[in-house]
TITI-659051 format. One record per residue (C-alpha): residue number from 1; residue in three letters; x, y, z. Coordinates in steps of 0.5 Angstrom, whole numbers, plus 500, padded with zeros to 3 digits. Example, Ala and Ser with C-alpha at 12.3 -4.5 7.8 and 13.67 -1.06 7.14 Angstrom:
// residues 2
<fitor 1,"ALA",<525,491,516>>
<fitor 2,"SER",<527,498,514>>
This chain:
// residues 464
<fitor 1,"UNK",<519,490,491>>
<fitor 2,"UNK",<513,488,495>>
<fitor 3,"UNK",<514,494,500>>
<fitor 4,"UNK",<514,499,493>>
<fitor 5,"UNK",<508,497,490>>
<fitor 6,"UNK",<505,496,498>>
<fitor 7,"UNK",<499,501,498>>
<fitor 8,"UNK",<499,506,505>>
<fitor 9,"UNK",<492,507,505>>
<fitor 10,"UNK",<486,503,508>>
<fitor 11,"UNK",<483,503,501>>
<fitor 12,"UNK",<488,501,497>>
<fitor 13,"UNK",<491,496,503>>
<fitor 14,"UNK",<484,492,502>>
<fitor 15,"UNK",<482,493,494>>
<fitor 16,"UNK",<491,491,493>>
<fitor 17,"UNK",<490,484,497>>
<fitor 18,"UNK",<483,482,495>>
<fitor 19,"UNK",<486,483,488>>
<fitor 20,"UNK",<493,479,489>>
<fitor 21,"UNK",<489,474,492>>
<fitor 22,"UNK",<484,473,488>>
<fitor 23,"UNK",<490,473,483>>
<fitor 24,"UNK",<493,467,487>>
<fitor 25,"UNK",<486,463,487>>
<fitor 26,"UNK",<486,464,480>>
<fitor 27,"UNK",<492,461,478>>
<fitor 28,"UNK",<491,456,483>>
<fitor 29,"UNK",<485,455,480>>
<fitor 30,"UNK",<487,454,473>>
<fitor 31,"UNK",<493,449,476>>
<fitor 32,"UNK",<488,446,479>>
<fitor 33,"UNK",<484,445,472>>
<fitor 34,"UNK",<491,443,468>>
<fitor 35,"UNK",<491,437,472>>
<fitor 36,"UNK",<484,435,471>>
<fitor 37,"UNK",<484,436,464>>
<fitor 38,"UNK",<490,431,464>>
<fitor 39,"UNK",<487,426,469>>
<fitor 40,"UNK",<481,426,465>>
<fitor 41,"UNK",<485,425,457>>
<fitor 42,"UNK",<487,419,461>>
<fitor 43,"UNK",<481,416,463>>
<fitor 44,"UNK",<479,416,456>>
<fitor 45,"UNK",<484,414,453>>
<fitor 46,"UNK",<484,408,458>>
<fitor 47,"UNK",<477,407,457>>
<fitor 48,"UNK",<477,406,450>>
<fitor 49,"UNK",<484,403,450>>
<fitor 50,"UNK",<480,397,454>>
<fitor 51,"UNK",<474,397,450>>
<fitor 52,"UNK",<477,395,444>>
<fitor 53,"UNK",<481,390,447>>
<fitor 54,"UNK",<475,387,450>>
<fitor 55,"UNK",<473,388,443>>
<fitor 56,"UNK",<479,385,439>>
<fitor 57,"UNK",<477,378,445>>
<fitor 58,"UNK",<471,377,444>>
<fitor 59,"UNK",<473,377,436>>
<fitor 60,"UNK",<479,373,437>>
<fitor 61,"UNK",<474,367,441>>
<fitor 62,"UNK",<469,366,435>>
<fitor 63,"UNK",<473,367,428>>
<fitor 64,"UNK",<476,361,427>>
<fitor 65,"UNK",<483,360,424>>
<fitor 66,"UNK",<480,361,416>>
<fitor 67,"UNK",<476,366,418>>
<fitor 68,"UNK",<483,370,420>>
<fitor 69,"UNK",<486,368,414>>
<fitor 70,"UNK",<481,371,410>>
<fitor 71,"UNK",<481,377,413>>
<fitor 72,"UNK",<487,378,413>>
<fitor 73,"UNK",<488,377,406>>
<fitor 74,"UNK",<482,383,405>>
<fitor 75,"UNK",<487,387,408>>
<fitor 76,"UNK",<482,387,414>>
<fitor 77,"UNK",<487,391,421>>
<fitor 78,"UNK",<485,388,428>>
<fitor 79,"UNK",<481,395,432>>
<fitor 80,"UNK",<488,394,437>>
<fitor 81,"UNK",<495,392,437>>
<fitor 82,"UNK",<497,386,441>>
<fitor 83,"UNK",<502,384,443>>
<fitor 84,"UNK",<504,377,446>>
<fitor 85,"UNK",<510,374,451>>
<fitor 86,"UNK",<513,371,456>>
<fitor 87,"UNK",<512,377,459>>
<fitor 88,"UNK",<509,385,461>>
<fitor 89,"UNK",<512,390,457>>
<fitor 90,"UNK",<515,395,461>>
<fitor 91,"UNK",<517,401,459>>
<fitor 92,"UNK",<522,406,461>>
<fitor 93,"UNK",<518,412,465>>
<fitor 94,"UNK",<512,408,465>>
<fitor 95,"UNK",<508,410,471>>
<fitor 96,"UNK",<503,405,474>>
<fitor 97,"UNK",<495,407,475>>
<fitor 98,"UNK",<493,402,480>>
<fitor 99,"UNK",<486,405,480>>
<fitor 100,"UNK",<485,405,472>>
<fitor 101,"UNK",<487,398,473>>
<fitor 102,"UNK",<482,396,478>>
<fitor 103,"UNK",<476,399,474>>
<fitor 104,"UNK",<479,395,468>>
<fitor 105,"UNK",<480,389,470>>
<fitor 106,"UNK",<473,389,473>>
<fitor 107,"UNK",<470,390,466>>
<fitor 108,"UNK",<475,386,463>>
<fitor 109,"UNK",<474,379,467>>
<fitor 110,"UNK",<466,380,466>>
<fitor 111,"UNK",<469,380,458>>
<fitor 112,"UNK",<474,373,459>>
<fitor 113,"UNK",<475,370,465>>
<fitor 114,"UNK",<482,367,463>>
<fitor 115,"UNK",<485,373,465>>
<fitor 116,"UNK",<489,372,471>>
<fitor 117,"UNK",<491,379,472>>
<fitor 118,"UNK",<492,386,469>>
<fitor 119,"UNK",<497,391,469>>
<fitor 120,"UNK",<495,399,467>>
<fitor 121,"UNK",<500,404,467>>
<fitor 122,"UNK",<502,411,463>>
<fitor 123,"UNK",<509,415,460>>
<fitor 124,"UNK",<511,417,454>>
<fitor 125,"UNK",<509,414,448>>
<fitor 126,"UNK",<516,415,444>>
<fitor 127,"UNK",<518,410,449>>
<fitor 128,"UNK",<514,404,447>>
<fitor 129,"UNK",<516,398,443>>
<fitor 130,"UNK",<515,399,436>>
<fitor 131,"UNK",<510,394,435>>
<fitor 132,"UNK",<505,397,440>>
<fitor 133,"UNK",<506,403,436>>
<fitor 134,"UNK",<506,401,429>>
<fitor 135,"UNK",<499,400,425>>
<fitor 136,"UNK",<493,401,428>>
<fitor 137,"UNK",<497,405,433>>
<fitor 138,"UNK",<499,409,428>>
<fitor 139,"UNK",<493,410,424>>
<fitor 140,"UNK",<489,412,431>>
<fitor 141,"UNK",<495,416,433>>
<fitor 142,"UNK",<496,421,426>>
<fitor 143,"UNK",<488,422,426>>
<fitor 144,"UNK",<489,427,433>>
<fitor 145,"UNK",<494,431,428>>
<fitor 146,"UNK",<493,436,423>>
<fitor 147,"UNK",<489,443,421>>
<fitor 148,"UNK",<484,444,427>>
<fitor 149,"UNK",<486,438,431>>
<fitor 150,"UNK",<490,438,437>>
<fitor 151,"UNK",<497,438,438>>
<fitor 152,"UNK",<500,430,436>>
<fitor 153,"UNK",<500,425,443>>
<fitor 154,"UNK",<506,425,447>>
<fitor 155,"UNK",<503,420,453>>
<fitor 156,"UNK",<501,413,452>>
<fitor 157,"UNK",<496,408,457>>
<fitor 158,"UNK",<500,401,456>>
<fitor 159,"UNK",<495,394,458>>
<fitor 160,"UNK",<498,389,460>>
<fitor 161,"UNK",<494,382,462>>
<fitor 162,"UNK",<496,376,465>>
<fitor 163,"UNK",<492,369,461>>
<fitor 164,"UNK",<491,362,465>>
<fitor 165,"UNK",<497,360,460>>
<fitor 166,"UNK",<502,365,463>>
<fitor 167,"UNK",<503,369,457>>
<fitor 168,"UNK",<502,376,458>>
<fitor 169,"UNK",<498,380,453>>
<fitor 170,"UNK",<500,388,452>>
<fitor 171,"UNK",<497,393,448>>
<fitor 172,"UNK",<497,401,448>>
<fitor 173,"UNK",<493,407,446>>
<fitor 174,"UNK",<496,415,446>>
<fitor 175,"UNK",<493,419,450>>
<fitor 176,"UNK",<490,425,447>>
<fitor 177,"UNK",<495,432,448>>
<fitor 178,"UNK",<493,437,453>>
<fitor 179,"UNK",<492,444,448>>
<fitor 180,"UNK",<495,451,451>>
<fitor 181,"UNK",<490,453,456>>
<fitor 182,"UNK",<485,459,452>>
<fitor 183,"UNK",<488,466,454>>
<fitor 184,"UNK",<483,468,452>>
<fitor 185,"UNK",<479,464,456>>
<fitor 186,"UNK",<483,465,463>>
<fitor 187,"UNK",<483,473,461>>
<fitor 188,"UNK",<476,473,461>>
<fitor 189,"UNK",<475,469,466>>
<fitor 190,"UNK",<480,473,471>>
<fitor 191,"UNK",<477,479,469>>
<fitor 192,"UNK",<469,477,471>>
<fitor 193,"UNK",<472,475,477>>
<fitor 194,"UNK",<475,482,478>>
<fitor 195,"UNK",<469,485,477>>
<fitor 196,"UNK",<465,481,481>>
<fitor 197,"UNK",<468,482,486>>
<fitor 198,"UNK",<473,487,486>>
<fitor 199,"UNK",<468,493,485>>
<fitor 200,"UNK",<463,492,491>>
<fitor 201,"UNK",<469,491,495>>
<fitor 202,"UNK",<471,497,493>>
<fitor 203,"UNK",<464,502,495>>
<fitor 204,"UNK",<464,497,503>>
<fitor 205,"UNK",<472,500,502>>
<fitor 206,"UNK",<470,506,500>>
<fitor 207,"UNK",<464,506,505>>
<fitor 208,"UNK",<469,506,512>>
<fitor 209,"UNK",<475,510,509>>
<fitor 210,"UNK",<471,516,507>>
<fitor 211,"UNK",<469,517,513>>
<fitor 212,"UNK",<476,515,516>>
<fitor 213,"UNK",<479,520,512>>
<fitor 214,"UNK",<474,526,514>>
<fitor 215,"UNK",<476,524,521>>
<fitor 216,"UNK",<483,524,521>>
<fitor 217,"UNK",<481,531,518>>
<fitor 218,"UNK",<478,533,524>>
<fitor 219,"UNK",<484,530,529>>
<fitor 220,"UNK",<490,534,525>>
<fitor 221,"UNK",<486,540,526>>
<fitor 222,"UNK",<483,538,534>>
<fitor 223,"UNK",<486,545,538>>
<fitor 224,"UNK",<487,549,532>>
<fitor 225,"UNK",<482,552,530>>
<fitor 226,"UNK",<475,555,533>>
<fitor 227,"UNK",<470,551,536>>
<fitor 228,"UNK",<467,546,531>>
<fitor 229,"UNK",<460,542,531>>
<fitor 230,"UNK",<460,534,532>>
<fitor 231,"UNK",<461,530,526>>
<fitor 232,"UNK",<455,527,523>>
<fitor 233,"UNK",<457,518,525>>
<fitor 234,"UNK",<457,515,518>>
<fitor 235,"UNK",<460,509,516>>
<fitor 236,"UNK",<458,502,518>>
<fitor 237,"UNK",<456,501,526>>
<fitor 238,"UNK",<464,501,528>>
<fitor 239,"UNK",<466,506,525>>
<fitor 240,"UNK",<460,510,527>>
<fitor 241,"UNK",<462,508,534>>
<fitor 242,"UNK",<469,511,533>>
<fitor 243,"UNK",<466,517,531>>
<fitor 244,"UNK",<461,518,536>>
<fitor 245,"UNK",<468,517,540>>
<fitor 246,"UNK",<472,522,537>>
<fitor 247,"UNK",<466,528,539>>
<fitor 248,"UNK",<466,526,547>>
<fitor 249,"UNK",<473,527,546>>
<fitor 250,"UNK",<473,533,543>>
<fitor 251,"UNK",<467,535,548>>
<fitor 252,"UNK",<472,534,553>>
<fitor 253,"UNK",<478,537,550>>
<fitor 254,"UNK",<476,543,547>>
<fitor 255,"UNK",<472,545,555>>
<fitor 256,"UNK",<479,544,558>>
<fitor 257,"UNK",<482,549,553>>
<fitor 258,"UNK",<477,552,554>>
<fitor 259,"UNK",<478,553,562>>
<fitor 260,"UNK",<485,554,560>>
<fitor 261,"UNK",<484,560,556>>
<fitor 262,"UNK",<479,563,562>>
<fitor 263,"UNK",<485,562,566>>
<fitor 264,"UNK",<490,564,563>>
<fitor 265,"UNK",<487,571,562>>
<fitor 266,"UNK",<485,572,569>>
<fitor 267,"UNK",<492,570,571>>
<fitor 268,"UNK",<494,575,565>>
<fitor 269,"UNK",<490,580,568>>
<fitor 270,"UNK",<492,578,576>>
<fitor 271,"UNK",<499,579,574>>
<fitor 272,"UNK",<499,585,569>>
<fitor 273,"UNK",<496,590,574>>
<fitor 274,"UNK",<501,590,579>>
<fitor 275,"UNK",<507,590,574>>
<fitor 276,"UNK",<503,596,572>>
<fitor 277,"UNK",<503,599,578>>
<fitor 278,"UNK",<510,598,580>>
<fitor 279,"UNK",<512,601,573>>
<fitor 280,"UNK",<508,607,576>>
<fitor 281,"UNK",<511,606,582>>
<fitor 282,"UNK",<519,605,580>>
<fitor 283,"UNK",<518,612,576>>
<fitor 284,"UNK",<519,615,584>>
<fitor 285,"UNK",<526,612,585>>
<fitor 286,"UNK",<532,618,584>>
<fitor 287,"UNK",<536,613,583>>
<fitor 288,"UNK",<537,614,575>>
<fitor 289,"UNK",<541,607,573>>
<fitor 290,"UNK",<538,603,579>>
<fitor 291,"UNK",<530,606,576>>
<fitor 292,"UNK",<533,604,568>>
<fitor 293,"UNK",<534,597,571>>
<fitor 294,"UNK",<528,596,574>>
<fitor 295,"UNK",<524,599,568>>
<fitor 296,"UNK",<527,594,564>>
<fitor 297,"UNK",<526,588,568>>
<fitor 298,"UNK",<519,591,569>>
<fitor 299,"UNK",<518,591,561>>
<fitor 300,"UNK",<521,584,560>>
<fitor 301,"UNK",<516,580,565>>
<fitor 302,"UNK",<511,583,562>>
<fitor 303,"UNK",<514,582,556>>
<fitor 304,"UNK",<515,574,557>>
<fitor 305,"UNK",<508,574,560>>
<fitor 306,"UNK",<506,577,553>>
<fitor 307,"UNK",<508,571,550>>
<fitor 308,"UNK",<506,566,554>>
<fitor 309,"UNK",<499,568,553>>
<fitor 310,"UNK",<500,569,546>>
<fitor 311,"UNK",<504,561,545>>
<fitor 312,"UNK",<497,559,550>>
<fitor 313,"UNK",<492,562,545>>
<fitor 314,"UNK",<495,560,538>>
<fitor 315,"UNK",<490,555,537>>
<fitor 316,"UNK",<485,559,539>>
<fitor 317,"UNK",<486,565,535>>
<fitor 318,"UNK",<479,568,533>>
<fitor 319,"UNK",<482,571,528>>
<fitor 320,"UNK",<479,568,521>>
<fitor 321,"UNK",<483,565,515>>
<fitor 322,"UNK",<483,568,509>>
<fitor 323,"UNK",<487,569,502>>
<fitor 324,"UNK",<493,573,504>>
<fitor 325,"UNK",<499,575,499>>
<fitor 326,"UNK",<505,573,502>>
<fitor 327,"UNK",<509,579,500>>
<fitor 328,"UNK",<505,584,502>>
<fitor 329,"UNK",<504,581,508>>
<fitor 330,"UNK",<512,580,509>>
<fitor 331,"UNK",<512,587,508>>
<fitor 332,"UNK",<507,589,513>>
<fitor 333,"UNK",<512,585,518>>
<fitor 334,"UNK",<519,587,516>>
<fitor 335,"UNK",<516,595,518>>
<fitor 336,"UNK",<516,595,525>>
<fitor 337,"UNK",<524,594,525>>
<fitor 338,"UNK",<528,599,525>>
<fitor 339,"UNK",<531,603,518>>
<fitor 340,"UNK",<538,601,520>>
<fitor 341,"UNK",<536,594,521>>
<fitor 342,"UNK",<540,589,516>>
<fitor 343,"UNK",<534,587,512>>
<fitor 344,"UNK",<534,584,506>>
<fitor 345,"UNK",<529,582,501>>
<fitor 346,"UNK",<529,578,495>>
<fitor 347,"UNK",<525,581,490>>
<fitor 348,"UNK",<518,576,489>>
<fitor 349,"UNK",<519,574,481>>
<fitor 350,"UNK",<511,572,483>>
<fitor 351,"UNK",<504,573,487>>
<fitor 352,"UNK",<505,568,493>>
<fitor 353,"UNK",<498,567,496>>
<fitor 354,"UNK",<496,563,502>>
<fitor 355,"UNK",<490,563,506>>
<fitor 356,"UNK",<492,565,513>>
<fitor 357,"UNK",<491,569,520>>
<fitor 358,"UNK",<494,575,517>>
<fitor 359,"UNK",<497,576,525>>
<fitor 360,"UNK",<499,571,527>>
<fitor 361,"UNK",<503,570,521>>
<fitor 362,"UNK",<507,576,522>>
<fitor 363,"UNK",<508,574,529>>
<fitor 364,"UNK",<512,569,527>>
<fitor 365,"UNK",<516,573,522>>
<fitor 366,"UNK",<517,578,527>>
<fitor 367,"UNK",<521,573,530>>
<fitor 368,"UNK",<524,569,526>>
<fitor 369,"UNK",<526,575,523>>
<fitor 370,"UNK",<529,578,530>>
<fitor 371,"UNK",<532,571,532>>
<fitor 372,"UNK",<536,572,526>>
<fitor 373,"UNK",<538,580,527>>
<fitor 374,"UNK",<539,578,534>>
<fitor 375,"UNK",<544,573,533>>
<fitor 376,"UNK",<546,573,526>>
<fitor 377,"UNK",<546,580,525>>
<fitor 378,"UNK",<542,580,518>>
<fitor 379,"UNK",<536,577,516>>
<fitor 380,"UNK",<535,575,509>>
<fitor 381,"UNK",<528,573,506>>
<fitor 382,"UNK",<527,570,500>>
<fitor 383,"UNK",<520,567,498>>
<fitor 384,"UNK",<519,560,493>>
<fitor 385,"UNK",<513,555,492>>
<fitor 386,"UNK",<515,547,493>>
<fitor 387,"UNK",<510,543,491>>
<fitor 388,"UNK",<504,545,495>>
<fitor 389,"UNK",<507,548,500>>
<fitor 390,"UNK",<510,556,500>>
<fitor 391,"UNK",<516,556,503>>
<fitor 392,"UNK",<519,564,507>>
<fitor 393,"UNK",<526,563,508>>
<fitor 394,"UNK",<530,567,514>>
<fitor 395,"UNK",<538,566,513>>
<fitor 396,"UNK",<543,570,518>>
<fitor 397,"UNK",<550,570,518>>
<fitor 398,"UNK",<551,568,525>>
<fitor 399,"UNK",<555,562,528>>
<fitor 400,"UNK",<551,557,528>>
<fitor 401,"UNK",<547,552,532>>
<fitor 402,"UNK",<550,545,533>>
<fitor 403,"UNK",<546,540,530>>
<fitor 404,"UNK",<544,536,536>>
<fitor 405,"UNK",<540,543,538>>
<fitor 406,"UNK",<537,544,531>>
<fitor 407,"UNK",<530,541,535>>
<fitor 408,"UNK",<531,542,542>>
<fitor 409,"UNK",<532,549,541>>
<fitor 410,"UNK",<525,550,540>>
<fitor 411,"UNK",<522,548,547>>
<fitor 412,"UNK",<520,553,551>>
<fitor 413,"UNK",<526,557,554>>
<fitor 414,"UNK",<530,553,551>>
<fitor 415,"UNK",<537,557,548>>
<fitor 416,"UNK",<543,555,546>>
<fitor 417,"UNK",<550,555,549>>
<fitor 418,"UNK",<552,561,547>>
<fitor 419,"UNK",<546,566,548>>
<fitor 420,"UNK",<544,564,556>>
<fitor 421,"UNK",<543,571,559>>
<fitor 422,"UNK",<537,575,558>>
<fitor 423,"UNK",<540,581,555>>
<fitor 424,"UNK",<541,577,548>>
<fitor 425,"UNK",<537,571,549>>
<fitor 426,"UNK",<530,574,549>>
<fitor 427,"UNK",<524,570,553>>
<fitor 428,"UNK",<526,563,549>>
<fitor 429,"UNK",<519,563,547>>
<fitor 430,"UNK",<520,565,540>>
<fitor 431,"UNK",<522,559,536>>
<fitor 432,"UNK",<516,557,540>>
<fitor 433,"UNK",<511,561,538>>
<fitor 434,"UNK",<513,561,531>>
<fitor 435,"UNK",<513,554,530>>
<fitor 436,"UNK",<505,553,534>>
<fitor 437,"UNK",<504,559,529>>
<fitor 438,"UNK",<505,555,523>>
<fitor 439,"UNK",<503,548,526>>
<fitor 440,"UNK",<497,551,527>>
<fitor 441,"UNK",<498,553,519>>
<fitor 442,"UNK",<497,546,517>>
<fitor 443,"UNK",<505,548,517>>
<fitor 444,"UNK",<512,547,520>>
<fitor 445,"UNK",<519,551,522>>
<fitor 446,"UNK",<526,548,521>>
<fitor 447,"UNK",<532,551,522>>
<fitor 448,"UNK",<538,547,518>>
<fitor 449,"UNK",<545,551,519>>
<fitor 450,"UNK",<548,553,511>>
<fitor 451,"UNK",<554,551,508>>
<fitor 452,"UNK",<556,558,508>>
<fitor 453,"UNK",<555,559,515>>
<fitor 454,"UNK",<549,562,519>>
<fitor 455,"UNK",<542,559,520>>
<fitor 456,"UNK",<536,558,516>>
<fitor 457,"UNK",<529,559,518>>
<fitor 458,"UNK",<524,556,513>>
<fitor 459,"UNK",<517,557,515>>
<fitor 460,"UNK",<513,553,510>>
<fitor 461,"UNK",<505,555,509>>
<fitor 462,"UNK",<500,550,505>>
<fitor 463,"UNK",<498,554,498>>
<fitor 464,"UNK",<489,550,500>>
């Protein structure tokens, strides 16, 4: 799940982290604010737990038994439930608070010095005697409940204290019910969080991918096209260093493709000149089978020179890009074949337009095209667009290639079992030429075999 909802770029990896972790703060946050809120209903039942015991004490020590009586004949309730025994009450589920108990018996003996020890614990007020729960215990428990009040108290505090008689004295008090945490208040406290922190971050995130970005750009299109000016560093200081980076290594490369061209050309021009010299010369020899044997053997080094230039110059084609349609520019390809080549169309059921080197374009369709003739027998072309790509297919007839040779097949030479020989095979520069074209397109070809039988070729080119 966590893998789906993984962002794949910078940018959205940080924002997508800040927020799962300001997400977990938050609720270990409002985790830690539940607990809080209990702990503090409990100090305060406790404390006043204790100060109406110390209360009910000190009455209990100076109104005398008839004083009592007459009190009790006006009705008059004592402020706390005490209950008297042999022994502390010890409910089922009650929790010592050694703490609470310190604090209270620090007040408590300041109160009456008789109290030997004393006991303070927390659990469910269900589970208290009757008696610690009847009367005022009632009365001050129903008063939490009702419109506008908080929910009725499940908890209680019990005290107990231990007197120089050896009788304990117990009495309790509910201790207030947490209330549902504020959604309200969460939401909006979590949204302020998010703003507060979420938007910065998102411009300093947005800050180092866009230059990221402009610089990923600028990679994928190193040795592609012509000669570019350095990028301007921007960004924060490391991604500036990157870039400042980047350009001496541009530098570099683009002086040795440029040293590479030159000597390229020279070797072409070294090499062509004599093969042209000996094409003269050949045209002497009275041998007709013998010269139509070396004519040809002439044409196809020249031929594979040709194409080992055309491949060592794709990425630096002087040639502009611009917006071309597509099926023109098939037609323009397909009318240096021959009238009786088995070339077939699809008919176009709109205008495809791309922006591309025209030339090159239609060096790579030639031969694909020738490849299909070649092998397969027949070439049919069809055109679609898929997504942002348009994508020009070439099926032929032909047997086919074994699929552990579909990308093998297009390094340099490369042929497959069947086509060894010269005669059939060509320079085995082709697939080659035809896929540096298209890469330098921002494209891509893939041979796949068909179900019916034959190769498909598919050039794809991006619309922009």
């Amino acid at each position: 799940m966590l893998k789906k909802l993984w962002p794949s770029s910078l940018y959205g990896q940080i924002l997508f982290v800040a927020a799962v972790a300001m997400l977990l703060a938050q609720m270990i946050n409002t985790t830690l604010l539940v607990f809080a809120n209990n702990a503090r209903a409990t100090v305060e039942a406790s404390s006043m737990l204790v100060a109406r015991v110390a209360n009910q004490v000190e009455r209990e020590r100076f109104i005398n038994a008839e004083d009592k009586q007459r009190e009790g004949r006006r009705g008059r309730v004592p402020s706390i439930a005490l209950v008297l025994g042999p022994k502390p009450v010890n409910p089922l589920g009650f929790e010592s608070q050694a703490e609470l108990a310190e604090r209270a018996s620090e007040y408590l003996l300041a109160v009456d010095p008789d109290i030997k020890s004393i006991r303070l614990s927390k659990g469910p007020l269900e589970n208290l005697p009757a008696e610690l729960r009847r009367g005022p215990m009632l009365r001050w428990a129903e008063g939490f409940a009702g419109p506008g009040k908080p929910n009725r108290p499940k908890e209680a505090v019990l005290l107990s204290m231990k007197l120089n008689s050896g009788d304990w004295v117990n009495a309790a008090a509910p201790v207030r019910a947490r209330g549902p945490f504020p959604p309200f208040a969460l939401l909006l406290q979590t949204l302020t969080l998010y703003l507060a922190v979420l938007i910065p971050l998102a411009l300093v995130a947005r800050r180092i991918a866009r230059p990221l970005n402009a610089l990923q750009q600028r990679v994928r299109d190193v040795g592609l096209t012509g000669d570019h000016q350095p990028m301007e560093p921007q960004g924060p200081s490391d991604v500036r260093d990157l870039i400042e980076t980047f350009n001496a290594a541009e530098a570099r490369l683009s002086s040795l493709l440029t040293e590479k061209d030159v000597m390229l050309g020279a070797i072409g021009h070294d090499l062509k000149t004599p093969l042209a010299s000996l094409r003269v010369r050949i045209e002497s020899v009275d041998d007709d089978n013998e010269r139509t044997k070396m004519v040809a053997s002439v044409d196809e080094m020249v031929t594979i020179l040709d194409d080992i230039l055309m491949l060592a110059r794709v990425g630096k084609s002087a040639e502009a890009v611009q917006p071309t349609e597509l099926g023109a520019l098939i037609d323009t390809a397909l009318s240096e074949f021959p009238d009786n080549a088995k070339i077939q169309v699809e008919a176009l059921s709109e205008r495809f337009v791309a922006p591309v080197r025209p030339v090159l374009i239609r060096r790579a369709l030639r031969n694909l095209v020738s490849n299909a003739l070649q092998y397969g027998g027949c070439a049919n072309i069809g055109v679609a667009r898929e997504g942002k790509y348009i994508l020009i297919t070439v099926d032929d007839q032909g047997p086919g290639i074994p699929p552990d040779q579909l990308e093998t097949i297009f390094e340099p030479f490369a042929r497959t079992e069947t086509s060894r020989n010269r005669a059939s095979g060509g320079s085995g520069l082709g697939l080659t030429i035809a896929r540096a074209i298209a890469q330098a397109h921002h494209g891509s070809v893939i041979l796949t075999n068909r179900a019916e039988g034959g190769i498909r070729a598919t050039l794809s080119l991006p619309i922009g």
